[in-house]
KEVOLUM-840035 format. One record per residue (C-alpha): x, y, z; residue in three letters; chain; residue number from 1. Coordinates in pm, 1 decimal. Layout:
<pts>
x, y, z, rest, kette, nr
X, Y, Z, ala, A, NUM
...
</pts>
This chain:
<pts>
x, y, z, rest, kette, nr
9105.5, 7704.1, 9450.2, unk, A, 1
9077.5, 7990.1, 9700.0, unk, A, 2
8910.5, 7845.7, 10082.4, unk, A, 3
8741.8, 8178.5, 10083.4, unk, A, 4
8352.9, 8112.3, 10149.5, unk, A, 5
8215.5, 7725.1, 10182.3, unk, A, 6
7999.4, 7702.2, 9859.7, unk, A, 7
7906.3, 7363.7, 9643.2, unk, A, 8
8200.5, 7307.2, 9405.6, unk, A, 9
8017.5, 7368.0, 9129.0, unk, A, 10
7971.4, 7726.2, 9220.1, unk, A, 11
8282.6, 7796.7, 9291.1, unk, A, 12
8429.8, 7671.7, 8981.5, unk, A, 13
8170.8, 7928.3, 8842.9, unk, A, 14
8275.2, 8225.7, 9078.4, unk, A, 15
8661.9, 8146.7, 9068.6, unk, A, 16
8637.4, 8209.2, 8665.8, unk, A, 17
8429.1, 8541.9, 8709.3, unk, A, 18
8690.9, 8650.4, 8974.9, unk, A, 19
8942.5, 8603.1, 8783.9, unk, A, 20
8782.9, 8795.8, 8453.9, unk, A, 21
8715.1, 9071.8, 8672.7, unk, A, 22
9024.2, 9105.8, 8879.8, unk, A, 23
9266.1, 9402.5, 8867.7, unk, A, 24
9602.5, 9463.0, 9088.7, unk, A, 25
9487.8, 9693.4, 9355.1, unk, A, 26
9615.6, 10074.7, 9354.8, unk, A, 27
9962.9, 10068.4, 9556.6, unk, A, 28
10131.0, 10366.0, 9781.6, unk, A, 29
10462.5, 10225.1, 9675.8, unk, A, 30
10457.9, 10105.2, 9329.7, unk, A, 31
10769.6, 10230.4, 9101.1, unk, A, 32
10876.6, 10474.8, 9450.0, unk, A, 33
11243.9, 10379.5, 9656.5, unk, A, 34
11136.6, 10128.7, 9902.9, unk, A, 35
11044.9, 10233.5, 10264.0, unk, A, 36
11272.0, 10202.5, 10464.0, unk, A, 37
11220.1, 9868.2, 10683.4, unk, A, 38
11221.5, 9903.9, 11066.2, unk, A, 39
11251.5, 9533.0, 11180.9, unk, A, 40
11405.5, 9342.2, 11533.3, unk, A, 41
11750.2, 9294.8, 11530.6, unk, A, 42
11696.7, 8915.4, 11627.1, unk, A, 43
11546.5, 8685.9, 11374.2, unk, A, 44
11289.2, 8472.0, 11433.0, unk, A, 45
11455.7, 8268.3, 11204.5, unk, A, 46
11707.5, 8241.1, 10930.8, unk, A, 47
12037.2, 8427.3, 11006.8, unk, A, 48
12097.9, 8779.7, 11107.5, unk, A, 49
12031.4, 9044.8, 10793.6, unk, A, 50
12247.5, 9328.5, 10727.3, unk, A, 51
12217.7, 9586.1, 10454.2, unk, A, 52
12393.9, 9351.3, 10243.6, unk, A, 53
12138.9, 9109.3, 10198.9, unk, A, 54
11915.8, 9343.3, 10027.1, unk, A, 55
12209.8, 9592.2, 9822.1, unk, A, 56
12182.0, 9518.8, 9460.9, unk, A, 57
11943.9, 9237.0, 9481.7, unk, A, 58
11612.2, 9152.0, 9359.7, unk, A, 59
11384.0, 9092.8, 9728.3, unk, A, 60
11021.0, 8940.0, 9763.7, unk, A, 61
10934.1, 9048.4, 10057.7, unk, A, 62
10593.2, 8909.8, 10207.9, unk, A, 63
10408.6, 9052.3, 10553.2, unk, A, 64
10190.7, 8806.7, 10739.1, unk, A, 65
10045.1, 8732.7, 11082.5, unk, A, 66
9991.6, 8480.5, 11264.3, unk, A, 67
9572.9, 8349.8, 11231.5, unk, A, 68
9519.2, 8495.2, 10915.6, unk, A, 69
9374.6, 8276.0, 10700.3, unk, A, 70
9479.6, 8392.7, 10388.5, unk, A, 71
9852.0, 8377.3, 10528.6, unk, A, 72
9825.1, 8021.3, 10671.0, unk, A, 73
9659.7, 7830.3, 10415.8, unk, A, 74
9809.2, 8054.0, 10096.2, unk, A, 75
10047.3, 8274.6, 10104.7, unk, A, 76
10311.2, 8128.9, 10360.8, unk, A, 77
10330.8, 7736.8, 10161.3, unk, A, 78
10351.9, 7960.0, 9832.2, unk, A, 79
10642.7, 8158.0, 9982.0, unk, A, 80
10795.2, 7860.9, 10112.6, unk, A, 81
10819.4, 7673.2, 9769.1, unk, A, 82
10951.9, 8045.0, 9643.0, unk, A, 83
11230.3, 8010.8, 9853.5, unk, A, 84
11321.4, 7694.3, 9776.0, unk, A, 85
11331.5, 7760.5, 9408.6, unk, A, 86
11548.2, 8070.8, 9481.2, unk, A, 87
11773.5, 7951.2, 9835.6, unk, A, 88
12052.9, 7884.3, 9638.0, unk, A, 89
12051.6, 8219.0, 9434.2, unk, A, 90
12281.8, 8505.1, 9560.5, unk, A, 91
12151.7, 8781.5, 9344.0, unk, A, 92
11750.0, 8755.4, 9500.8, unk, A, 93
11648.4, 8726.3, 9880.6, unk, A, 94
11287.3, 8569.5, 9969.7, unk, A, 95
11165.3, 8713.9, 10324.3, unk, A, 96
10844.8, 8677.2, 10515.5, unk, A, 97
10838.2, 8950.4, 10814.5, unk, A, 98
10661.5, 8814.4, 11083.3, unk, A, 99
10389.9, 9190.9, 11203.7, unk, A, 100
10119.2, 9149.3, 11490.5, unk, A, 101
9900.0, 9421.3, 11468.0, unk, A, 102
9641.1, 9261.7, 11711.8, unk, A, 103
9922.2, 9222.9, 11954.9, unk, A, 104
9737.7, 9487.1, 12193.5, unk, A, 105
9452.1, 9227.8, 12192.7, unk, A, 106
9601.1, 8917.9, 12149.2, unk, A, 107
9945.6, 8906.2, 12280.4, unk, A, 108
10084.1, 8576.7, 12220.5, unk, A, 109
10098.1, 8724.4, 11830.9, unk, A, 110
10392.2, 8895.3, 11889.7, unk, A, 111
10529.9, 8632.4, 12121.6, unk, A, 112
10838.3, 8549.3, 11904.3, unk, A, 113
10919.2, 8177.8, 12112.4, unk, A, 114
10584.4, 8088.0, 12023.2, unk, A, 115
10600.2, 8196.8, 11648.3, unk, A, 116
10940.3, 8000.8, 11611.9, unk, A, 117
10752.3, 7689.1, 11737.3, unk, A, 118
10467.4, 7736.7, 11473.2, unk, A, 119
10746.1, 7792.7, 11158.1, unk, A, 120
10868.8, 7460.5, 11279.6, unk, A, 121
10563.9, 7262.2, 11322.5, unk, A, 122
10429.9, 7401.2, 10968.9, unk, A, 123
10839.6, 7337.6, 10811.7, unk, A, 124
10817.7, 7654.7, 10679.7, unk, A, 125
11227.9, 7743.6, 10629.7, unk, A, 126
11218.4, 8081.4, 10518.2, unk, A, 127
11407.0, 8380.2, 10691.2, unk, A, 128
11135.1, 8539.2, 10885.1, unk, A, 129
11193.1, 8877.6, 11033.0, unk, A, 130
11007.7, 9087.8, 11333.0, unk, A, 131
10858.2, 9395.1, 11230.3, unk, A, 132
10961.3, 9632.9, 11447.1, unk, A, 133
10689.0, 9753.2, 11665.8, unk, A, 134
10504.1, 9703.1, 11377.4, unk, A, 135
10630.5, 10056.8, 11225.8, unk, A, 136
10707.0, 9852.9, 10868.5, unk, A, 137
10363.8, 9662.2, 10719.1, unk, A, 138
10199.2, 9983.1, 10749.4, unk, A, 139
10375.9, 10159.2, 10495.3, unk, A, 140
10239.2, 9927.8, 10230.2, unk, A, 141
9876.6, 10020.7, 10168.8, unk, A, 142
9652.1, 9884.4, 9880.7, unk, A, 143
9359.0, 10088.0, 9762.2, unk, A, 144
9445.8, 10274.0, 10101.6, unk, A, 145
9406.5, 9961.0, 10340.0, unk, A, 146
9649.8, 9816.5, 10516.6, unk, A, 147
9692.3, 9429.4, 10594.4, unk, A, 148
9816.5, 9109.7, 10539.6, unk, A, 149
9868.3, 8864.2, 10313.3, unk, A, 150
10075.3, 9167.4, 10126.9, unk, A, 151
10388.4, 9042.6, 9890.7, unk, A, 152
10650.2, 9363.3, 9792.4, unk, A, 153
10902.0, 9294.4, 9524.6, unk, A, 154
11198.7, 9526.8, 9521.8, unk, A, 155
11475.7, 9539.9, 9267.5, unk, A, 156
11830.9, 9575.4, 9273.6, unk, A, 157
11805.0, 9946.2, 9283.1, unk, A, 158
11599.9, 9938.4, 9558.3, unk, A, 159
11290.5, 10070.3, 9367.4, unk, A, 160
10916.0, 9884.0, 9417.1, unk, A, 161
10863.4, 9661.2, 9122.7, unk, A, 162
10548.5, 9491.2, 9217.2, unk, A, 163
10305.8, 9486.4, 9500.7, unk, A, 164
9992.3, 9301.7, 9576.7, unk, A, 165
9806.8, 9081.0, 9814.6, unk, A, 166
9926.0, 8720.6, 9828.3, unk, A, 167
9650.2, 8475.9, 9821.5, unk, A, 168
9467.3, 8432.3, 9505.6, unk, A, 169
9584.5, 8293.6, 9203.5, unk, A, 170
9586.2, 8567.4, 8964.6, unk, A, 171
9781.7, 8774.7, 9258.5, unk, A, 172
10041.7, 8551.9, 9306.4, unk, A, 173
10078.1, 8473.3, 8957.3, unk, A, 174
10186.8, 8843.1, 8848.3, unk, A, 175
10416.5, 8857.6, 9097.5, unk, A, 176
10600.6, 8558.8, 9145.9, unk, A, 177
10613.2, 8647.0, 8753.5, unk, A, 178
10777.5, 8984.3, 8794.6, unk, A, 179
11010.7, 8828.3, 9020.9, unk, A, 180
11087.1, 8545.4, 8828.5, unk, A, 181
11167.9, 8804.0, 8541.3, unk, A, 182
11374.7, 9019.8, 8721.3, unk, A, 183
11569.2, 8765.6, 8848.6, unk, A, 184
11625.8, 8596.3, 8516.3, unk, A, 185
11781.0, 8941.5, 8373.6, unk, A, 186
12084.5, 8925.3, 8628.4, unk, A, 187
12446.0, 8812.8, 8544.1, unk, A, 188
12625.8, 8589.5, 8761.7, unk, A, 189
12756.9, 8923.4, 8969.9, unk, A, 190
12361.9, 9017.5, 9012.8, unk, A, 191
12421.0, 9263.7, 8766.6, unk, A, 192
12143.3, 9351.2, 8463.3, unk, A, 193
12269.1, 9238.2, 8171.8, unk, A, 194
12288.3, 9415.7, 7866.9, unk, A, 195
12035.2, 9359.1, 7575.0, unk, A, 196
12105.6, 9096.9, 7244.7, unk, A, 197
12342.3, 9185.5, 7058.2, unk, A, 198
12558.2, 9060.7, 6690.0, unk, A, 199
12679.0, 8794.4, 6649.1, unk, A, 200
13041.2, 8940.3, 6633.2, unk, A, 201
12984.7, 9132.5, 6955.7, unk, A, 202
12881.3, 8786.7, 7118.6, unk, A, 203
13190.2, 8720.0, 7318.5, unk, A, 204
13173.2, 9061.2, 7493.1, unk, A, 205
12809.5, 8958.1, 7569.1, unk, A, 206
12899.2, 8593.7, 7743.3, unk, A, 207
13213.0, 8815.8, 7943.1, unk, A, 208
12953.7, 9036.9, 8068.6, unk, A, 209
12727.4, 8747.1, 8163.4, unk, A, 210
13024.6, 8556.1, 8322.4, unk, A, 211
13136.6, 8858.8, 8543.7, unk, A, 212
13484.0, 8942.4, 8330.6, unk, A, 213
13386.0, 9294.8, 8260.9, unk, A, 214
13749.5, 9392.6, 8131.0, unk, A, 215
13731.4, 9072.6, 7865.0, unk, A, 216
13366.1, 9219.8, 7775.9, unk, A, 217
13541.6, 9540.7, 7716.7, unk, A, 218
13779.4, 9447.3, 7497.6, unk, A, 219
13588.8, 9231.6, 7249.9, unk, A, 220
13393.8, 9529.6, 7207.8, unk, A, 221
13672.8, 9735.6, 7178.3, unk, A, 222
13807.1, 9490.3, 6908.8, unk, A, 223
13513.6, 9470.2, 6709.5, unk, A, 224
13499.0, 9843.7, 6700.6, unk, A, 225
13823.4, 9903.9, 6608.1, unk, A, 226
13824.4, 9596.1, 6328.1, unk, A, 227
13837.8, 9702.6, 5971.7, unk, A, 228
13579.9, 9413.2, 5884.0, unk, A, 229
13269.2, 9491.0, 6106.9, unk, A, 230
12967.4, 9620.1, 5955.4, unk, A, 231
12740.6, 9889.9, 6120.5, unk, A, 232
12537.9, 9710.6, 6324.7, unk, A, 233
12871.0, 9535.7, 6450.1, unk, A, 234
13018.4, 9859.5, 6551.4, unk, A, 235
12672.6, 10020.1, 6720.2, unk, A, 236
12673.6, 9725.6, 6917.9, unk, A, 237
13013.3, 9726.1, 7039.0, unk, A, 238
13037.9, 10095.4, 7131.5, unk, A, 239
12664.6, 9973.7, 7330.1, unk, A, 240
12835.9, 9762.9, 7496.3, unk, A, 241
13185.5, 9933.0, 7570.5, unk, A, 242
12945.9, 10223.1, 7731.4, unk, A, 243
12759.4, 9966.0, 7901.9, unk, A, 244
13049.3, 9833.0, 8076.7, unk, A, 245
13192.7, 10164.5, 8141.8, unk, A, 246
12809.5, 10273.3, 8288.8, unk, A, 247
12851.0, 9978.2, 8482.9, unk, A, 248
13212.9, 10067.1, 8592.5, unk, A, 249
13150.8, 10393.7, 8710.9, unk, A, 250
12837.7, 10311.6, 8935.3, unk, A, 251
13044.4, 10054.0, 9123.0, unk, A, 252
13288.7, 10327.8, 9179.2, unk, A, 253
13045.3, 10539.2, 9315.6, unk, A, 254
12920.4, 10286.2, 9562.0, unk, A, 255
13273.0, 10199.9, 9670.3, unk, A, 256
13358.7, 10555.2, 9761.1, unk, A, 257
13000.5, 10631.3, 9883.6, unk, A, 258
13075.9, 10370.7, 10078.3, unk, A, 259
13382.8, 10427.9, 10192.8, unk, A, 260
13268.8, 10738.2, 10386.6, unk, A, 261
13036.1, 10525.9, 10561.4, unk, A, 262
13229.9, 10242.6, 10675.0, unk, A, 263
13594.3, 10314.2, 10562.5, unk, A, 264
13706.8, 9915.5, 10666.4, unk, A, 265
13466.3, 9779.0, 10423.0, unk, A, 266
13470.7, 10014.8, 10146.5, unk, A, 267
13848.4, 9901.1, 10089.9, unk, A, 268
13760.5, 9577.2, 10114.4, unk, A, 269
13512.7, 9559.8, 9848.7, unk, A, 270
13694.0, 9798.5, 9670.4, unk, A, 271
13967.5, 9511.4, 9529.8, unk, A, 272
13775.3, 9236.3, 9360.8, unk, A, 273
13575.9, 9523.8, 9189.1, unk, A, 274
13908.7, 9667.4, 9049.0, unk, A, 275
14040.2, 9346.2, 8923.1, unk, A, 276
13701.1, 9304.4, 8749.1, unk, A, 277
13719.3, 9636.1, 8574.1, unk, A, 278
14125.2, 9629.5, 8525.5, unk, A, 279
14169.2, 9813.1, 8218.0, unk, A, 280
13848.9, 9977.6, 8090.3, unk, A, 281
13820.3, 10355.9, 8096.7, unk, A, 282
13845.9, 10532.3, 8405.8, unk, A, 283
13966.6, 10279.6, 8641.2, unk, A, 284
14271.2, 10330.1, 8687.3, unk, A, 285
14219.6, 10666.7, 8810.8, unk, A, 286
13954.0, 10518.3, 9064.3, unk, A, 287
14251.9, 10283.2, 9155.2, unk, A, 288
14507.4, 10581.1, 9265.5, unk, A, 289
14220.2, 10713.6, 9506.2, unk, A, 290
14157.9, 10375.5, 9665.2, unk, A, 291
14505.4, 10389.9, 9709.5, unk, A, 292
14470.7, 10747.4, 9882.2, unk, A, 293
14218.7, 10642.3, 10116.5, unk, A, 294
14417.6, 10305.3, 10219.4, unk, A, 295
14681.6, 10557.5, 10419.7, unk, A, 296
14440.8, 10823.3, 10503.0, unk, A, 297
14343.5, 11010.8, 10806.1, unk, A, 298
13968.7, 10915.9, 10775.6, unk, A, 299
14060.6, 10525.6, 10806.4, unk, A, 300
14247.1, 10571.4, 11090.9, unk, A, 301
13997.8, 10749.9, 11275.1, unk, A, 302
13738.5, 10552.0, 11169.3, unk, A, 303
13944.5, 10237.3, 11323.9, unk, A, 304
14028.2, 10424.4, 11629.3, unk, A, 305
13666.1, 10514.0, 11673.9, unk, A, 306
13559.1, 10150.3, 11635.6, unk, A, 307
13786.6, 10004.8, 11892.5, unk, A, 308
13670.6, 10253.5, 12139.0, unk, A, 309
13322.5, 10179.2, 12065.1, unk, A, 310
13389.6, 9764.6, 12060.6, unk, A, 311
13538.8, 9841.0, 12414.4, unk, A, 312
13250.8, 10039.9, 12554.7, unk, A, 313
13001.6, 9822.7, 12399.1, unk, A, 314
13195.1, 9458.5, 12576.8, unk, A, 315
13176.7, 9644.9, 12929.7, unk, A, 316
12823.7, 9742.6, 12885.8, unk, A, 317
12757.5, 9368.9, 12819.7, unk, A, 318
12946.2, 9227.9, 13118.1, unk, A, 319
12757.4, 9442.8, 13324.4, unk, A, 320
12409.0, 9387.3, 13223.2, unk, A, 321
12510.6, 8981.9, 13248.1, unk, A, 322
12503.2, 9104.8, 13633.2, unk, A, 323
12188.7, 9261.9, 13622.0, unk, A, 324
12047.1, 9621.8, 13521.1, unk, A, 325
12285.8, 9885.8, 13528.7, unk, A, 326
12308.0, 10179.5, 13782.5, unk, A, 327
12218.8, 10495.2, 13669.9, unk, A, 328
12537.2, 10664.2, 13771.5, unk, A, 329
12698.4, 10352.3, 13526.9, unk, A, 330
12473.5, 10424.8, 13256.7, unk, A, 331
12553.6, 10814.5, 13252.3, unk, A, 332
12859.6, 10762.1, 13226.5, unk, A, 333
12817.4, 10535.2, 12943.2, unk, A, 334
12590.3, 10740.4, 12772.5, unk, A, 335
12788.6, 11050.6, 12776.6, unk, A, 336
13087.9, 10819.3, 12655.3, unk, A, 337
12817.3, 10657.3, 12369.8, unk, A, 338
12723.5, 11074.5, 12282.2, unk, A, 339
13111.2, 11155.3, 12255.9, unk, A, 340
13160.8, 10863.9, 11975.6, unk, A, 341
12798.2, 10953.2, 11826.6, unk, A, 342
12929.8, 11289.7, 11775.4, unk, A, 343
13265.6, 11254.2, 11604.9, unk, A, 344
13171.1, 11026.4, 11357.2, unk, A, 345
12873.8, 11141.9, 11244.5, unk, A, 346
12678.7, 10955.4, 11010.8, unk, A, 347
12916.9, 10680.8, 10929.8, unk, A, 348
12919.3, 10295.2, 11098.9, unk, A, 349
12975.2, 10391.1, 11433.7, unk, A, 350
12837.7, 10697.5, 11474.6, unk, A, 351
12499.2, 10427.0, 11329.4, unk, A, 352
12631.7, 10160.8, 11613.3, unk, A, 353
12649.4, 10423.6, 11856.9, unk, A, 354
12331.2, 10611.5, 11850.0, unk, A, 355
12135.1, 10246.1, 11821.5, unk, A, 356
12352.6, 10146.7, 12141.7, unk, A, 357
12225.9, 10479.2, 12329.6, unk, A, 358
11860.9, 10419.5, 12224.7, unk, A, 359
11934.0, 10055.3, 12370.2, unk, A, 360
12075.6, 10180.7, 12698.5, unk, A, 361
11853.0, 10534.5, 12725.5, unk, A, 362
11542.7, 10360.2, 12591.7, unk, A, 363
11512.6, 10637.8, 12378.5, unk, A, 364
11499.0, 10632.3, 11994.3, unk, A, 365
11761.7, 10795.4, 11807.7, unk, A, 366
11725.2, 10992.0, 11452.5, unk, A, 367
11884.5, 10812.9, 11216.6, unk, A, 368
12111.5, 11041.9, 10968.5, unk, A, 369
12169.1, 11021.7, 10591.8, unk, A, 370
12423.3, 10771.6, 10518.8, unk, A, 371
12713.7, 10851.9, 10381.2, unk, A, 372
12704.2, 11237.6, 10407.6, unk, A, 373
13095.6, 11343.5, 10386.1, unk, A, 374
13039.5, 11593.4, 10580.8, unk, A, 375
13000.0, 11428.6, 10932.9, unk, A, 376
12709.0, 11665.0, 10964.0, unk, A, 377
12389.8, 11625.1, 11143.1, unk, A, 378
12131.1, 11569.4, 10846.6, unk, A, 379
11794.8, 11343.1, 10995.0, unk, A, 380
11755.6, 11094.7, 10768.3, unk, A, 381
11365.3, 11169.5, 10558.3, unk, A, 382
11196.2, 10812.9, 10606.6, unk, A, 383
10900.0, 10635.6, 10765.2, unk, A, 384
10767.9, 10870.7, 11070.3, unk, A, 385
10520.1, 10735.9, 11334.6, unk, A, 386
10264.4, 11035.4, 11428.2, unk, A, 387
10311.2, 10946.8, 11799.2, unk, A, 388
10635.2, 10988.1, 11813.7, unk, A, 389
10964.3, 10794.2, 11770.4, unk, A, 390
10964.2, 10455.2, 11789.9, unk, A, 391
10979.8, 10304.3, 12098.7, unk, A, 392
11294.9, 10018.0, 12211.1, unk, A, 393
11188.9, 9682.3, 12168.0, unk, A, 394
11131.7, 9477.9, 12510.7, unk, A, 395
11432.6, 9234.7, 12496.1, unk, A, 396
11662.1, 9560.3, 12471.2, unk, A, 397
11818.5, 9501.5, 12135.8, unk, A, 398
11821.9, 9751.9, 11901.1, unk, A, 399
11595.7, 9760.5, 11566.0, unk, A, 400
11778.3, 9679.1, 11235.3, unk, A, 401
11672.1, 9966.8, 10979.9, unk, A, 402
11703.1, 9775.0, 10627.0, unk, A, 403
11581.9, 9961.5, 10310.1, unk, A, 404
11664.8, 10267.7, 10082.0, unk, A, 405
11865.4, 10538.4, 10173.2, unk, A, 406
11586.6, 10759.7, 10240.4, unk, A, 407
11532.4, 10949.7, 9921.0, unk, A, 408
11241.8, 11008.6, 9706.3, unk, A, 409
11044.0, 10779.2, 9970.9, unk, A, 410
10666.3, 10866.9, 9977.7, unk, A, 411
10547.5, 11017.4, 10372.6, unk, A, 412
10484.3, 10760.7, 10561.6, unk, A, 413
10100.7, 10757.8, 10698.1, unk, A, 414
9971.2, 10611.0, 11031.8, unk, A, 415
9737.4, 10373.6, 10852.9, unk, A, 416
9436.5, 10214.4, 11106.0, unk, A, 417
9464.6, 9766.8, 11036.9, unk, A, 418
9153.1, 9719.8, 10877.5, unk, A, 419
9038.4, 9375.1, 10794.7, unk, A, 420
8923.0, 9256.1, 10464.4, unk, A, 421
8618.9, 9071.8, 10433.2, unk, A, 422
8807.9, 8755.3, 10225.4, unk, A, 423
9103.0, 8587.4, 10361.8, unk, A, 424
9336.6, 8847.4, 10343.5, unk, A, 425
9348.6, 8998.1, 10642.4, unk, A, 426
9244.4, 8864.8, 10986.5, unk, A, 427
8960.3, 9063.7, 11165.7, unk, A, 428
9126.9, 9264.6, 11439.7, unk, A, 429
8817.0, 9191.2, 11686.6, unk, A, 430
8758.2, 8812.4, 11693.9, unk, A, 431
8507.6, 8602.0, 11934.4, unk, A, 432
8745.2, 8337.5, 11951.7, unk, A, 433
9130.3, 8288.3, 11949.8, unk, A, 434
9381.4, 8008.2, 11845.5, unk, A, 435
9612.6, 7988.3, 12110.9, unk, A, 436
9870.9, 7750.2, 11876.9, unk, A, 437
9828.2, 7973.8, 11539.1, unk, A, 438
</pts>
């Protein structure tokens, strides 16, 4: 029963069963768009460190709160807590909570990161729990145009918005801890979709693709389609699921060698275990000869070569600022050496590592380019864009972790003003009195 408004319980058995006849899922900026992109601290507040990884090909509830607000507090945080319990042991979904202050003006212990790590642990909430970045991420997400928190995003393994809400009533968090039950339950063990029902003679292809062996899924369709005894339905099915595997195939290609013009080291890598998944159904092979290509090429090498510059620069920066703040003669230097890297690789790992180390040492922002552009160029990447300008470093010096799409087809970004809502969801942003423990 929602804490909302002290009434007797009578009456609110009344009003909770009128609230929920008349309750409808709030119009969304987001819904069915590519993510936007998240701008969030490099250092947890808790849980390890995230990387793109973590959210690539995985279904993600994602869930903004703030310290003092109700609705977060007594609802939404314990529900996401038993969430992620339910799902810790999953690798194909992530459960987040991003920790956004956007009092902190006001009240500044919200954004005091020591403090919120002491309030996780005193309420044994577990979760990973991120820092939004100068709060440049919760605002993205508006509902019926307002912006605030509780607010729960669920994102699928294509990176597209599947479901989006406020978090603390019950018909809310029923619909979407119900979408994200369901689009969890339609993954293989690999995290991939898996394919619809099909015959019972195409059945063993079905439990290879649901076990991860996509070349023995392959060829039981290719049996049953080739097997003077199956029936129509037998051989529609099997040819559905010999294109569904080859679908399959050639989007993990794709990625690979997308990829591999990003961060050369890694797209090799991952580019083995993916071949001796798909050893033997159409195409492969051919993809094989080009991984081959790229293992002696000049692109890894200077990739490599650019890295181990850019490892070395980065350990003497470090060693430095262990003495104290570095000279500005130092940091020229460094930054013209940080600019050199930036511009030979481009848009690939380092050149990424690079620019965020020159915001870190300038204190100046750097665009972000399109990832994976072959062509080195100088594209700035479309995404979330603050009307006052470029975001500005965060105060411990690290550098903010950009996790999300790639950029495309993401809706503008607009400077929404935190309103509070008059229930629980969001917490006034002028308050007579403040909690000093949360």
């Amino acid at each position: 029963m929602s804490p909302r408004i002290a009434l007797p319980v009578l009456l609110l058995l009344c009003t909770a069963g009128l609230s929920a006849q008349r309750w409808s899922q709030p119009k969304s900026n987001v819904l069915g768009e590519a993510c936007p992109e998240l701008q969030l601290e490099e250092e947890m507040v808790q849980g390890p460190k995230l990387t793109q990884d973590d959210f690539e090909g995985k279904v993600v509830f994602i869930l903004f709160y703030r310290r003092d607000c109700m609705g977060c507090e007594n609802i939404a945080m314990p529900r996401l807590q038993k969430l992620w319990e339910r799902y810790k042991d999953s690798k194909c979904v992530r459960v987040l909570a991003i920790n956004t202050a956007f009092d902190k003006e006001i009240y500044s212990y919200l954004a005091d990161v020591e403090q919120t790590r002491e309030h996780l642990k005193r309420m044994r909430w577990e979760m990973p729990v991120a820092r939004d970045f100068d709060e440049l991420s919760y605002e993205l997400f508006e509902l019926d145009e307002e912006v605030g928190t509780p607010q729960a995003v669920i994102v699928d393994q294509h990176g597209t918005v599947r479901d989006h809400d406020w978090y603390s009533d019950e018909p809310e968090w029923e619909h979407l801890e119900a979408t994200f039950d369901r689009l969890s339950a339609n993954l293989n063990c690999d995290c991939h979709v898996k394919p619809r029902e099909v015959t019972r003679a195409c059945r063993g292809s079905y439990d290879a693709f649901h076990e991860g062996d996509y070349a023995k899924a392959w060829d039981e369709a290719d049996a049953v389609d080739k097997s003077l005894v199956s029936g129509d339905d037998d051989r529609k099915d099997a040819r559905y699921m010999k294109e569904f595997v080859e679908n399959l195939a050639r989007k993990k290609m794709q990625r690979i060698e997308d990829n591999f013009y990003y961060d050369p080291v890694d797209g090799l890598e991952r580019a083995k275990p993916v071949l001796d998944k798909f050893k033997g159904v159409p195409g492969v092979s051919r993809f094989s000869a080009r991984i081959e290509e790229w293992a002696k090429s000049g692109t890894l090498e200077d990739f490599v070569k650019s890295r181990e510059e850019l490892d070395k620069i980065e350990s003497e920066i470090a060693e430095i600022t262990k003495k104290g703040d570095i000279a500005d003669e130092a940091k020229a230097a460094y930054l013209k050496k940080l600019e050199g890297i930036a511009e030979k690789t481009g848009n690939n790992a380092i050149g990424a590592r690079a620019r965020n180390r020159i915001g870190t040492v300038s204190g100046k922002a750097q665009p972000t380019l399109a990832r994976g552009n072959r062509g080195g160029g100088d594209t700035v990447k479309a995404g979330p864009a603050r009307e006052s300008g470029s975001a500005k470093p965060s105060t411990d010096g690290e550098s903010k972790n950009r996790i999300g799409s790639s950029g495309a087809g993401k809706p503008e970004a607009r400077r929404a003003t935190p309103r509070a809502k008059t229930d629980m969801r969001a917490t006034r942003s002028s308050r007579g009195k403040v909690k000093s423990g949360g």
